[in-house]
Phi, psi and omega in degrees: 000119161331145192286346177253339163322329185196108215247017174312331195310311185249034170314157158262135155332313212278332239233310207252005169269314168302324152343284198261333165276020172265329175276273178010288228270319168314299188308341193279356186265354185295316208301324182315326193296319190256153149309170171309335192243008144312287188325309171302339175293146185207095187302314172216171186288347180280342178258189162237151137326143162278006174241023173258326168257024144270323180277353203251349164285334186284341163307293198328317222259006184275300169317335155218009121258341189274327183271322188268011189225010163266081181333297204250049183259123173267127176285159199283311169208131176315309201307328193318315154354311164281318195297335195201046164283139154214023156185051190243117178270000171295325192281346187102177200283229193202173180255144175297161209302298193301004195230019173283312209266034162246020148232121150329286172276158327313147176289142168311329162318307209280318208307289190288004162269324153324299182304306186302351186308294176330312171327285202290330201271289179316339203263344168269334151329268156352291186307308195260334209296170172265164217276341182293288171305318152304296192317307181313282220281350180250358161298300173308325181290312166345289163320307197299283156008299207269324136344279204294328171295331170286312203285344196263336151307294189270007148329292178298296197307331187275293172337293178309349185252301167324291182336303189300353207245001180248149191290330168315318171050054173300187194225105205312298184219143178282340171244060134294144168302147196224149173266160187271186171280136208261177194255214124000104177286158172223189189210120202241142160272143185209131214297332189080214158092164182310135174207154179269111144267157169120122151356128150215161161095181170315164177102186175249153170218130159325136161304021174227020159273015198185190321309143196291141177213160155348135186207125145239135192273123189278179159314140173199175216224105189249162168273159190269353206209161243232149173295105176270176205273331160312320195302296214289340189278314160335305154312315164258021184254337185273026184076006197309337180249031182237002163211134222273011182277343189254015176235155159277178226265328162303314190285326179309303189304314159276031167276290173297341177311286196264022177041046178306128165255325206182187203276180162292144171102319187328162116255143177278159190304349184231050171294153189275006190263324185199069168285116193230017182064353181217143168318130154224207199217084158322095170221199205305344186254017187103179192270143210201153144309148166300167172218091189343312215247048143243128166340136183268136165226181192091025192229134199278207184267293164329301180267014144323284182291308181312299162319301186304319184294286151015286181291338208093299226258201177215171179271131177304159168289150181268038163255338177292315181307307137008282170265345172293317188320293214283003227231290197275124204259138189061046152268147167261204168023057165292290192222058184213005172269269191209157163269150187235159197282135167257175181286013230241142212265137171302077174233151186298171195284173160269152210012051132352118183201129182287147184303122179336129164084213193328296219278043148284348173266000197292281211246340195279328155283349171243054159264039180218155148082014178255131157285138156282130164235158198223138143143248195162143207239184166308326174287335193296137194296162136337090183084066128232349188253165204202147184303308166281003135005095172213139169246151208212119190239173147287186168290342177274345188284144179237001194289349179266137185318044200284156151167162172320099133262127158284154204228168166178170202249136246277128148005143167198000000 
């Protein structure tokens, strides 16, 4: 396994007894809030069951660690093996992606008894291994953590995408998390010139954060603070999603497809669901007012760029983004906001090479046909996000805690 995929190799038992039942115990508590048949739901084939994703994290650590470094470790049930696999084609096949929310069975009771097997297995892992079989295993738990934490981000996200399609348009909590409000826009500079991207140094990073390498960057121009939903209400009062000069030739086609108006979540004042006379906004506490000065989210890459043409500006590269995170001072809503879109196509690093065994399918295979996103959102747990971070959607999804900083190239 690359020396920057993980920095698990000297992890101590004690770091990682601590550790893990604390990532564990965060998803269940994202989970409380909703019912059993809340848990069930699956909106689209891009989304999950919220109990589908408490079983398929707990599968990761049954499926690469417990079965091949736990001598006598019994699985809680063979079939699970199948129900929540969920694109590792090494591991054998799955049940399909777009059909998790038709099982009914197993019940969220059996999901968290499945979990508690795991728990209890892994923590004897941990506790027994031999010094050999640690070395194997803790560089994976450490992925597997940081796995689940990403699940725990589309946990909310996916919820948050069922909700909008019921008329009810209900509110996961009332105290969910929220981004917060940007300040002043400023427009800060930075010279540009050769820079190191790429993960380096201690901590953890995904293989598709590295290797770190060389860029050069012309002079640019970043925004301080994330595009808010007053500009975008603007942009769309200014006829933005009715004229086609300002979209790419793809966003446009879906404009018209789906009938775009506004971001996801938005209602128009005179939605038949929640007609109030003013824009409002679904999101995790329920349906609110628009807020001039909170980040606009809910927005795909397409209209992402179609705002940025709009505006005068551009989406940034995620190596300018990159280097403005290490670089550049008073930027705000790095990473408590939204992920945010770069101009920049999902491709591996120069000398690239994927993680050894199973975890050779986590990222290295969906490097075609993507956009990049940089930062980290409201949703993202505490310590998981980082300056080399990169996420990655097609250009059309908008189910995510998605939206905008603009870049532009320096004034003369």
């Amino acid at each position: 396994m690359p020396a920057f995929a993980s920095p698990a190799g000297d992890a101590t038992r004690a770091v990682a007894l601590a550790r893990y039942p604390a990532v564990r115990a965060h998803t269940l508590d994202l989970a409380a809030p909703l019912s059993a048949e809340d848990q069930a739901l699956q909106s689209m084939p891009d989304a999950s069951p919220a109990k589908w994703h408490q079983a398929h994290t707990s599968w990761f650590f049954e499926a690469l660690l417990l079965r091949p470094l736990l001598p006598d470790y019994q699985a809680f049930d063979e079939r699970f093996f199948y129900l929540f696999n969920s694109y590792y084609e090494a591991l054998g096949p799955r049940h399909p992606r777009p059909q998790r929310g038709l099982l009914s069975r197993p019940s969220l009771d059996e999901v968290r008894a499945y979990r508690a097997h795991v728990d209890a297995a892994m923590l004897r892992l941990i506790e027994q291994a031999d010094t050999d079989s640690w070395a194997r295993a803790a560089p994976l738990l450490e992925l597997g953590l940081q796995h689940e934490q990403q699940h725990q981000e589309l946990l909310l996200t996916d919820i948050l995408h069922a909700f909008s399609c019921n008329p009810l348009l209900p509110a996961y909590a009332e105290a969910a998390p929220e981004a917060p409000d940007g300040g002043a826009l400023r427009w800060l500079a930075h010279a540009g010139g050769a820079a190191q991207i790429g993960h380096a140094g201690p901590g953890f990073a995904f293989d598709n954060e590295g290797p770190r390498h060389t860029v050069l960057l012309a002079p640019f121009e970043m925004a301080s603070r994330l595009v808010n939903q007053g500009e975008y209400l603007d942009f769309i009062q200014d006829g933005g999603y009715r004229r086609p000069e300002l979209w790419l030739s793809d966003g446009w086609a879906r404009v018209q497809a789906e009938g775009w108006q506004a971001p996801a979540y938005w209602l128009a004042p005179d939605d038949p669901r929640r007609p109030a006379g003013h824009w409002q906004r679904l999101g995790l506490r329920g349906v609110q007012a628009l807020r001039r000065e909170a980040p606009v989210l809910g927005l795909s890459f397409y209209e992402a760029a179609a705002y940025a043409e709009w505006a005068g500006a551009r989406l940034p590269s995620e190596f300018e983004w990159e280097l403005a995170a290490r670089e550049l001072t008073g930027l705000e809503q790095l990473y408590d906001a939204a992920w945010q879109w770069t101009r920049s196509a999902y491709h591996p690093y120069p000398g690239f090479k994927p993680l050894a065994g199973a975890a050779a399918e986590y990222n290295g295979k969906f490097m075609v046909g993507q956009l990049v996103l940089r930062g980290a959102s409201l949703a993202t747990p505490p310590g998981h996000a980082r300056p080399s971070y990169r996420n990655f959607f097609p250009p059309a999804a908008r189910w995510q805690f998605s939206g905008l900083r603009l870049a532009r190239d320096p004034l003369v």
